[in-house]
FITI-991858 format. One line per 8 residues: number of its first residue (from 0); their letters; for each residue z, y, x of N, C-alpha, C. Coordinates in steps of 0.05 Angstrom, whole numbers, m for minus. Example, Ala and Ser with C-alpha at 12.3 -4.5 7.8 and 13.67 -1.06 7.14 Angstrom:
0 = as = 156:m114:264:156:m90:246:156:m66:264; 142:m45:257:143:m21:273:157:1:258
END
This chain:
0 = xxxxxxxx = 1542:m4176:m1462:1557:m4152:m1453:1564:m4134:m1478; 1588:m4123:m1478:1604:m4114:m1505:1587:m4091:m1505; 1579:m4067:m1523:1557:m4045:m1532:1589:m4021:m1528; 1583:m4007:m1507:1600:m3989:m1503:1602:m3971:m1535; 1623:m3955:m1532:1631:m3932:m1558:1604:m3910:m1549; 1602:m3903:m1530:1584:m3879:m1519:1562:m3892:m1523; 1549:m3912:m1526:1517:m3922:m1525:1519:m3926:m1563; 1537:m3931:m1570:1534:m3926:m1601:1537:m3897:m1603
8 = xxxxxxxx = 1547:m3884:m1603:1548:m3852:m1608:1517:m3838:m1603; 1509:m3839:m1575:1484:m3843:m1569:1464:m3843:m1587; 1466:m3876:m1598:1447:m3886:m1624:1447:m3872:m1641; 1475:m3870:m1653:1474:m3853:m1670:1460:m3834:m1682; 1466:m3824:m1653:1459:m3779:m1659:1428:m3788:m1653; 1408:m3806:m1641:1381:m3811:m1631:1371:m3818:m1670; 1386:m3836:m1678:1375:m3838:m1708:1380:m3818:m1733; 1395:m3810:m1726:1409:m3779:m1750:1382:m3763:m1745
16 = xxxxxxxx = 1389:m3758:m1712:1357:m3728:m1713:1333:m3749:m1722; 1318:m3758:m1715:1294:m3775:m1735:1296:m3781:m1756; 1329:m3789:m1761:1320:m3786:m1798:1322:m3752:m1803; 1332:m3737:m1794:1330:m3713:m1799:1296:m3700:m1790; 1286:m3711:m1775:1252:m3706:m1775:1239:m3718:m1802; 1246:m3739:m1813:1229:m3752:m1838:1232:m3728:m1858; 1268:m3723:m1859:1277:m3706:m1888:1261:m3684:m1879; 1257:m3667:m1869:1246:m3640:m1863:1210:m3640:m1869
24 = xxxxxxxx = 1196:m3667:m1862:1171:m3668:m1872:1172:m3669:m1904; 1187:m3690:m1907:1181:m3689:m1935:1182:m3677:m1955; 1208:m3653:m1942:1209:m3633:m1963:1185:m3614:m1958; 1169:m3617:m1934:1154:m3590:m1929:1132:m3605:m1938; 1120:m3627:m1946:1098:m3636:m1952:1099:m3643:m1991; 1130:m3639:m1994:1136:m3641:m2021:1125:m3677:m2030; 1128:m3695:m2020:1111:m3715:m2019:1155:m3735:m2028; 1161:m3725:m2048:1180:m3752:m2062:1178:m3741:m2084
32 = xxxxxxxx = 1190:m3773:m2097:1197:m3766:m2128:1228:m3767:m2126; 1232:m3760:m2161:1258:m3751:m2168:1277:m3767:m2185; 1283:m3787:m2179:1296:m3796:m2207:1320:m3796:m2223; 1341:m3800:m2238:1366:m3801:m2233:1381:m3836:m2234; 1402:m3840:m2218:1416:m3867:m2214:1437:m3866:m2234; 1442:m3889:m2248:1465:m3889:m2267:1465:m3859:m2293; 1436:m3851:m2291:1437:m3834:m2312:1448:m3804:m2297; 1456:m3801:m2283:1477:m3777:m2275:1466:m3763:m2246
40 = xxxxxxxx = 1463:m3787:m2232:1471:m3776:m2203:1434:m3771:m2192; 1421:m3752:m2178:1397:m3759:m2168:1391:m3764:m2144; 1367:m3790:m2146:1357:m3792:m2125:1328:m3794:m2115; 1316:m3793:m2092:1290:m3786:m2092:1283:m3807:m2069; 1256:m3812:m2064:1237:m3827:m2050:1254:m3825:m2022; 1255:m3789:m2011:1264:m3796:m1987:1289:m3810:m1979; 1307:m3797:m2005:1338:m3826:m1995:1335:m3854:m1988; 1312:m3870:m2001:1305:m3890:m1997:1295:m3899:m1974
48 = xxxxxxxx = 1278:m3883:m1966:1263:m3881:m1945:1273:m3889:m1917; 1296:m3860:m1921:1307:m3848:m1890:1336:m3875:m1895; 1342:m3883:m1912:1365:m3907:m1918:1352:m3928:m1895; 1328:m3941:m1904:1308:m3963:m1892:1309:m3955:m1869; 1300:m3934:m1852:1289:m3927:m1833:1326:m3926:m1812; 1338:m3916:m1826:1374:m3925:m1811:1369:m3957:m1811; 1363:m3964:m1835:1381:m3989:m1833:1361:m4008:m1806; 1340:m4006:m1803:1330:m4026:m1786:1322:m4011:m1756
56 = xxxxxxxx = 1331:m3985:m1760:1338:m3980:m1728:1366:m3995:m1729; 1384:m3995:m1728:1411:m4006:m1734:1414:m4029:m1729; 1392:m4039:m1749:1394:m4079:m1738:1378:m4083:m1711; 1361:m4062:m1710:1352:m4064:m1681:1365:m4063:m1659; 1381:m4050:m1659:1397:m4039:m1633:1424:m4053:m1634; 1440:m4056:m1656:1459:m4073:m1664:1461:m4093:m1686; 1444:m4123:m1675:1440:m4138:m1697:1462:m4149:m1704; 1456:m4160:m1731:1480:m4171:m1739:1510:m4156:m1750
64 = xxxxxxxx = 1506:m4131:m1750:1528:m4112:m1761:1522:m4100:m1780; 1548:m4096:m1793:1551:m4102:m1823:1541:m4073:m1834; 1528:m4062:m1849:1519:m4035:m1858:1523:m4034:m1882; 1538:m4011:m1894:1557:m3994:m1918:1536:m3969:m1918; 1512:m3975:m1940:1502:m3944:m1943:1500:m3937:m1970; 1489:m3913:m1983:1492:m3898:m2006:1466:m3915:m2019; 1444:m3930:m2010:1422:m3932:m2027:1409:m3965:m2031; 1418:m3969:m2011:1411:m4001:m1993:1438:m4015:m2002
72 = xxxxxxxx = 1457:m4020:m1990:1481:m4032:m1992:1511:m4016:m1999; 1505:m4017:m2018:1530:m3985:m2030:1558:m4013:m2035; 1562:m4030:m2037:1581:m4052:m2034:1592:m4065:m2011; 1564:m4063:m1994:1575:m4088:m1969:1595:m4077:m1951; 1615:m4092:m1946:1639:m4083:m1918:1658:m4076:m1932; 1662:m4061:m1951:1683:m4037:m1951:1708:m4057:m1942; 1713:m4085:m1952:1737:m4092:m1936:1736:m4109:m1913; 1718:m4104:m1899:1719:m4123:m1872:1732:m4112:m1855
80 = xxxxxxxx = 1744:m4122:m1830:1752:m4113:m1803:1727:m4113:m1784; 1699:m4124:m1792:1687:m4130:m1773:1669:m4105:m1765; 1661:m4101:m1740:1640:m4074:m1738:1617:m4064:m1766; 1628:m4050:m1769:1611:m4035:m1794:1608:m4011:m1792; 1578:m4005:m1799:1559:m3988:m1801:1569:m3968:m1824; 1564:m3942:m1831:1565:m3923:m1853:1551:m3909:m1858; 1530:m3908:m1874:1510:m3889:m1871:1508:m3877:m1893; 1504:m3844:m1901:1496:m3828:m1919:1462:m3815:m1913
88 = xxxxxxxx = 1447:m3825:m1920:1425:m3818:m1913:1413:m3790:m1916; 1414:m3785:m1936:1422:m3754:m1953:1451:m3747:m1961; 1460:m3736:m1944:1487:m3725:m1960:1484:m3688:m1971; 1478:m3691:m1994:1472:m3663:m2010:1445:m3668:m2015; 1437:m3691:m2035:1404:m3695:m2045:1397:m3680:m2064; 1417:m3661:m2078:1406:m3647:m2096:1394:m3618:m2087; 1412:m3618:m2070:1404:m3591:m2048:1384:m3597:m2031; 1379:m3618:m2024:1354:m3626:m2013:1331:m3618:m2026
96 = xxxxxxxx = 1336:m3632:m2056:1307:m3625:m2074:1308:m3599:m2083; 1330:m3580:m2077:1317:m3565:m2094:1312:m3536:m2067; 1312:m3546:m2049:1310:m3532:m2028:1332:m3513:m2009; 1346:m3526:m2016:1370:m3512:m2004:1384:m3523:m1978; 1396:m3513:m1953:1398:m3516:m1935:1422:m3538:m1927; 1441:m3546:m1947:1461:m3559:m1938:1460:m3586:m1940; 1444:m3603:m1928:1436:m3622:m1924:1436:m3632:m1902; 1448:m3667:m1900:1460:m3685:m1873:1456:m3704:m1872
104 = xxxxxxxx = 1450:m3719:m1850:1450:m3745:m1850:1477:m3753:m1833; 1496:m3773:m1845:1509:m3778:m1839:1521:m3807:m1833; 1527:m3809:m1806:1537:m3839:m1800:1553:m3847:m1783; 1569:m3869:m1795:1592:m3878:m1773:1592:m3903:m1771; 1617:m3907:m1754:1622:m3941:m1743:1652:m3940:m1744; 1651:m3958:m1756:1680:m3974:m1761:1689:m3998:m1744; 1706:m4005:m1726:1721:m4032:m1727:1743:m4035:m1730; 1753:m4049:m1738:1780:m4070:m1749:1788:m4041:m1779
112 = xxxxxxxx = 1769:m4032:m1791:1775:m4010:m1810:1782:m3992:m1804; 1779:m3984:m1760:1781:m3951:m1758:1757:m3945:m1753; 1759:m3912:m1763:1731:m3898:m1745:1732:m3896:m1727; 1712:m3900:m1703:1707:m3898:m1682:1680:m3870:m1674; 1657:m3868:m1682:1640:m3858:m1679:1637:m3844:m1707; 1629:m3817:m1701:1613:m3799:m1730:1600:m3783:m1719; 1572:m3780:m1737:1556:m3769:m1729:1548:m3757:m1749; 1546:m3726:m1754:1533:m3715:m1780:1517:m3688:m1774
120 = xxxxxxxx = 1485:m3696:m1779:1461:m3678:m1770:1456:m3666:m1792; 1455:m3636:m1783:1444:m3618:m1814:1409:m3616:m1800; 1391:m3621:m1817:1367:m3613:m1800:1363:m3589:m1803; 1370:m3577:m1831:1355:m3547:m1833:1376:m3527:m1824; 1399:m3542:m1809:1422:m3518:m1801:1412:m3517:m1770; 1399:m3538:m1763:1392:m3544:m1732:1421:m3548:m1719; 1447:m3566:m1728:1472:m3569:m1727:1473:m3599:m1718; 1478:m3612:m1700:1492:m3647:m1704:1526:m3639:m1694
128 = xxxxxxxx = 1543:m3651:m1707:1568:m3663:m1703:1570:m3687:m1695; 1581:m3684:m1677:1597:m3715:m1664:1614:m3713:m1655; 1633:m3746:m1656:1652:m3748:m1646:1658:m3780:m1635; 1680:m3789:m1620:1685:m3821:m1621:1708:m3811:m1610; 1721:m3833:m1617:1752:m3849:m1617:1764:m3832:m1582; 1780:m3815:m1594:1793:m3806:m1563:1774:m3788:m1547; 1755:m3773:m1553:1737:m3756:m1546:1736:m3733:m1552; 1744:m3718:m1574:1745:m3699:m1577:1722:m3690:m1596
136 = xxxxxxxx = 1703:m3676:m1608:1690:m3665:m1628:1664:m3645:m1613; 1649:m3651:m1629:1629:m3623:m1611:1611:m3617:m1642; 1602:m3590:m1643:1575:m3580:m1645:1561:m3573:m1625; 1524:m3585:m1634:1513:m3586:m1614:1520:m3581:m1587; 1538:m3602:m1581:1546:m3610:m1554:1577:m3598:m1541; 1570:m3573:m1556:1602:m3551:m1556:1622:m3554:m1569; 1645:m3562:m1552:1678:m3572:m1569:1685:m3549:m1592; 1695:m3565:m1609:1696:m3550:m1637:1731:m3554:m1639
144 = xxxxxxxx = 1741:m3538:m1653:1774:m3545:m1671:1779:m3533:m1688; 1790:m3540:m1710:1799:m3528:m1731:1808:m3486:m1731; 1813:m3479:m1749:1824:m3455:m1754:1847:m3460:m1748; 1859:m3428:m1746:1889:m3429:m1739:1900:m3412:m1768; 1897:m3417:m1796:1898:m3413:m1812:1933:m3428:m1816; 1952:m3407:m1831:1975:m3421:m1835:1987:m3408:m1861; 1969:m3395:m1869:1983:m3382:m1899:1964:m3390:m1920; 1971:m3400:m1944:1951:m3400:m1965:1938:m3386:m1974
152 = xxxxxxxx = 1953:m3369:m1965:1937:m3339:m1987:1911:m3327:m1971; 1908:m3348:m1950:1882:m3333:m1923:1867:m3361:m1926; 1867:m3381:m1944:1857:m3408:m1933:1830:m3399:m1949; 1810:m3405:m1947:1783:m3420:m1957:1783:m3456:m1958; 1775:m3453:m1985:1776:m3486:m1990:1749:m3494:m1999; 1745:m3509:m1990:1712:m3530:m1997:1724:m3556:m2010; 1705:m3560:m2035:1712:m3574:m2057:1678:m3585:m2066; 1680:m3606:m2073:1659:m3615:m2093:1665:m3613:m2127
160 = xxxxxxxx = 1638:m3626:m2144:1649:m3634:m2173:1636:m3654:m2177; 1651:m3674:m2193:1630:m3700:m2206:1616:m3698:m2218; 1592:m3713:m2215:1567:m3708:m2230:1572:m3725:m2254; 1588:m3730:m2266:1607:m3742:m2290:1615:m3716:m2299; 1601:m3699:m2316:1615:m3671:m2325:1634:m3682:m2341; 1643:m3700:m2350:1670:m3707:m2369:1688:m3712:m2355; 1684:m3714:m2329:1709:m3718:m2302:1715:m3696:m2301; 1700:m3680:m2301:1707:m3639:m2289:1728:m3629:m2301
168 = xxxxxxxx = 1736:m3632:m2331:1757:m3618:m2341:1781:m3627:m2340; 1785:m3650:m2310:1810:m3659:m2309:1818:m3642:m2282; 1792:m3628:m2269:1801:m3616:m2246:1806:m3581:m2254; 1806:m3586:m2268:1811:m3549:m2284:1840:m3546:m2269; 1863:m3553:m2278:1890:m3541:m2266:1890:m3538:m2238; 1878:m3554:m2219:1880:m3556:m2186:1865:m3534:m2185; 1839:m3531:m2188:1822:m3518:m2188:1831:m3486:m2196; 1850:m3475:m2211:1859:m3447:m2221:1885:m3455:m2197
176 = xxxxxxxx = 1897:m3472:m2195:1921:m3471:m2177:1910:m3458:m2145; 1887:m3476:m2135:1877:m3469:m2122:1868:m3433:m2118; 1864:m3424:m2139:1843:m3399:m2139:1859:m3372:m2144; 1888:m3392:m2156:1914:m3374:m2158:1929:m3366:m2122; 1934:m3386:m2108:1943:m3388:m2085:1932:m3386:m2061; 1908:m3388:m2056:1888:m3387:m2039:1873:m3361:m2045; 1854:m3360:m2015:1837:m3339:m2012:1822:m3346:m2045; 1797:m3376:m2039:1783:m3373:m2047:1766:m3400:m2046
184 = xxxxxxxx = 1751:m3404:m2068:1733:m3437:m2068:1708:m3430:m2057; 1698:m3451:m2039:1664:m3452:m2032:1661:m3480:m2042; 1635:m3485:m2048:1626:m3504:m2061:1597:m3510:m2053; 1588:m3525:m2029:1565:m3525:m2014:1550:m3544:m2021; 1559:m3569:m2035:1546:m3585:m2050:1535:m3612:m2021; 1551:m3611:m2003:1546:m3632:m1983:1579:m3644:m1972; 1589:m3665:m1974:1616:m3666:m1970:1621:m3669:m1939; 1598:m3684:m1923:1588:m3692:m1901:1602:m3660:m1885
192 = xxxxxxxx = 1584:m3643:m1892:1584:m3611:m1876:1607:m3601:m1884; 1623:m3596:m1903:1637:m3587:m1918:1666:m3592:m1900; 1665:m3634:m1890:1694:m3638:m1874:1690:m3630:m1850; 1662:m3620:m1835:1656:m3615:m1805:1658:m3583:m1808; 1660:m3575:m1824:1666:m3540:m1830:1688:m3543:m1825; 1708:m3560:m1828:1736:m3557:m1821:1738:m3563:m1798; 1717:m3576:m1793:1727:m3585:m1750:1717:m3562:m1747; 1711:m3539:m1745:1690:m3524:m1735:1710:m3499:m1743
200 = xxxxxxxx = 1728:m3502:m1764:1747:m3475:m1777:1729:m3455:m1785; 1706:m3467:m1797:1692:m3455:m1816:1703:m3446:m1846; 1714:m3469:m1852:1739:m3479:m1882:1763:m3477:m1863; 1782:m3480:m1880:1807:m3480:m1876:1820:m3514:m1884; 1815:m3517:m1910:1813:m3543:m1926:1792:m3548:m1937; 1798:m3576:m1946:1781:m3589:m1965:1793:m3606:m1981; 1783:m3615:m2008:1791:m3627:m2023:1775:m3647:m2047; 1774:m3674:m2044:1753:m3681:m2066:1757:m3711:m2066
208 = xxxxxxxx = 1747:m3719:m2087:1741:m3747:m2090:1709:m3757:m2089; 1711:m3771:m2064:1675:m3778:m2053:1678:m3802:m2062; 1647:m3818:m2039:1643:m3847:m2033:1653:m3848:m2010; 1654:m3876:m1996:1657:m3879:m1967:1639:m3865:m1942; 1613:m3869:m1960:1591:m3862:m1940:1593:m3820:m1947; 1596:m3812:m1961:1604:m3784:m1952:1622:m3771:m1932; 1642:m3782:m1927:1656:m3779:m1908:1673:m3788:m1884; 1659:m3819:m1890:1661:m3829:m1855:1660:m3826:m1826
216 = xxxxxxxx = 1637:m3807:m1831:1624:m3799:m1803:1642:m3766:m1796; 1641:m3752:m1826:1658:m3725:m1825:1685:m3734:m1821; 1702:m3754:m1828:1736:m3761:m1819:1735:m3768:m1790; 1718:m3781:m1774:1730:m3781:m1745:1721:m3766:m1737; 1701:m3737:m1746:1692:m3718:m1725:1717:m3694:m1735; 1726:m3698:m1761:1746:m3675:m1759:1781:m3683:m1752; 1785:m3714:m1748:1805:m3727:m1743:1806:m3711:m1705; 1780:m3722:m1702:1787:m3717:m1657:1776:m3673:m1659
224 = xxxxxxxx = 1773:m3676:m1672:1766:m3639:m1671:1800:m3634:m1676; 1822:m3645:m1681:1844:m3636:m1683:1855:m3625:m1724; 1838:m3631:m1740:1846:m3629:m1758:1868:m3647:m1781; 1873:m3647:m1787:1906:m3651:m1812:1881:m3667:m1831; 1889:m3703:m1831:1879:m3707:m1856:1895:m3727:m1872; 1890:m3728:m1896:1912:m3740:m1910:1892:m3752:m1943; 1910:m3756:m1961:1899:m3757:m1985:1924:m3747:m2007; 1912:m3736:m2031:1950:m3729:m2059:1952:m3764:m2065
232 = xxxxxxxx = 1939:m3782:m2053:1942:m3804:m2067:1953:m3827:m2053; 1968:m3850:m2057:1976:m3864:m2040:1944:m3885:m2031; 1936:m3899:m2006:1928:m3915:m2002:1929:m3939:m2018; 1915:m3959:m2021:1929:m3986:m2042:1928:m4002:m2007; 1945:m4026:m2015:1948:m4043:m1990:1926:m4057:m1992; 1913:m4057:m1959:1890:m4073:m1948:1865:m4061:m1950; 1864:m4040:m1958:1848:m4023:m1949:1850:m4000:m1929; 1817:m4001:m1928:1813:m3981:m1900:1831:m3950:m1904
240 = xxxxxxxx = 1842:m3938:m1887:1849:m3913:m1895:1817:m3896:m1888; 1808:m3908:m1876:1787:m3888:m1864:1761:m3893:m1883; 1763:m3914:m1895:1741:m3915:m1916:1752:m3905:m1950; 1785:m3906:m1957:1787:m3903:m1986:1783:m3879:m1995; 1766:m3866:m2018:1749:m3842:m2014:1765:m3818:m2041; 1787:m3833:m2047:1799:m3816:m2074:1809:m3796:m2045; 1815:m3771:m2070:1830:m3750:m2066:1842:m3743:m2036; 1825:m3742:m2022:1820:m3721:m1995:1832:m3698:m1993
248 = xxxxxxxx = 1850:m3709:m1972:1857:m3672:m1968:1846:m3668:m1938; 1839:m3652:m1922:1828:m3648:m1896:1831:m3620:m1894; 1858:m3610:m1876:1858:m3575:m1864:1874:m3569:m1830; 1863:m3546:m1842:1873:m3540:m1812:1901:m3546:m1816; 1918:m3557:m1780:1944:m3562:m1784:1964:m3542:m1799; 1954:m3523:m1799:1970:m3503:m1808:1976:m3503:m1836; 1960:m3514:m1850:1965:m3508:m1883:1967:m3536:m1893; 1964:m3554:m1891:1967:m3590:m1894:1997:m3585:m1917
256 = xxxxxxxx = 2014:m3586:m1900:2035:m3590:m1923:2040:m3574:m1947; 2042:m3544:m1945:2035:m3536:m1973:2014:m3533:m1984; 1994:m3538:m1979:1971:m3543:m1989:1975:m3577:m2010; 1983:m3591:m1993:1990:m3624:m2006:2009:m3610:m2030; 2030:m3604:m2017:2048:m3596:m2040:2047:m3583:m2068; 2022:m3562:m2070:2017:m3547:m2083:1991:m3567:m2105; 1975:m3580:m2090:1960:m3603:m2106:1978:m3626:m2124; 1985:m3637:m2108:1995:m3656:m2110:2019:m3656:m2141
264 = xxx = 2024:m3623:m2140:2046:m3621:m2168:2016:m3615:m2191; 1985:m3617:m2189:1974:m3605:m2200:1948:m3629:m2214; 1958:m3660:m2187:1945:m3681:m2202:1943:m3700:m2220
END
């Protein structure tokens, strides 16, 4: 018997909050270490951990499906059609360790390379987002939609930076374009929360270059919450649109095109 969309969604949000019970001990028992990956980026005991503890609830409940995560399998799937898994285990680990609140676990399901299901739990916001394919968007349980934001000069934008500080000084002109035309930058350091701030018309936009697993689960909860998403970049052919992770744009309908417009002369 085929595994309905609703009994995955279900799963989902049942494994996000438990891994969101592990992250919350461990920070309160202080019980990980710290290391950094590739020299740059950090990671700690619990990403590993709460990664493991997705991945084999996952094969439990859906064996045999393909899993795309940040710590475990940061390669597998990205070009399959076949049901695939997405998991960010920590999305905002630096904010994790250093005690700060914007921290998610985040996960989705893909088939034939759409999203179908996203699910993204803040534990210390006491927040889950969800969504699936044709359903519409909720916080904790309550339908969410974008802002009705239509002028730049009123937008709030949420942005990341690469932990490649020699990448940063190529985002200087967007970044003053941005700060010239707009309200104003937030910078929360979780990309996960950052795209569900826009289902929620917390943000207005967003803008960044992630991984897959950052914003899988945040693109179909702010796609069915009614938000405008796009990229300044073209797709390459045969890949996922819902997985290729350059240059993100995500806003309320209202500001999408000059917002694009105004980047896009600035990348």
């Amino acid at each position: 018997m085929a595994v309905t969309i609703e009994t995955r969604l279900a799963e989902a949000v049942r494994i996000a909050e438990e891994a969101g019970r592990i992250i919350v001990k461990a920070r309160e028992e202080k019980s990980f270490n710290q290391r950094l990956k590739a020299g740059i980026e950090l990671v700690t005991d619990a990403d590993v951990a709460v990664d493991t503890f997705i991945s084999k609830e996952l094969d439990k409940h859906f064996p045999g499906e393909l899993q795309l995560s940040e710590e475990l399998s940061p390669e597998q799937g990205l070009g399959t059609k076949a049901p695939l898994w997405v998991v960010d285990p920590i999305d905002g680990t630096v904010n994790f360790a250093q005690g700060l609140r914007h921290v998610a676990i985040s996960i989705a399901w893909l088939e034939e390379g759409v999203g179908k299901v996203g699910v993204v739990h803040a534990p210390f916001l006491n927040e889950t987002f969800t969504a699936c394919e044709g359903g519409g968007a909720f916080c904790n349980g309550k339908p969410i939609k974008p802002s009705g934001a239509s002028e730049l000069s009123a937008t709030l934008v949420g942005t990341g930076f690469p932990y490649d500080r020699a990448a940063r000084k190529a985002l200087m002109p967007r970044l003053e374009s941005i700060l010239t035309h707009c309200q104003d930058i937030r910078r929360n350091g979780a990309a996960a929360l950052d795209i569900c701030d826009i289902a929620c018309g917390r943000l207005d936009a967003y803008v960044e270059t992630v991984s897959p697993w950052d914003f899988a689960a945040g693109w179909v909860i702010a796609r069915e919450a009614g938000a405008t998403l796009g990229r300044l970049v073209d797709v390459p052919e045969g890949v996922s649109k819902d997985l290729y992770p350059k240059e993100l744009l995500i806003t309320a309908p209202g500001v999408f095109d000059e917002l694009h417009a105004l980047l896009s002369s600035k990348a």
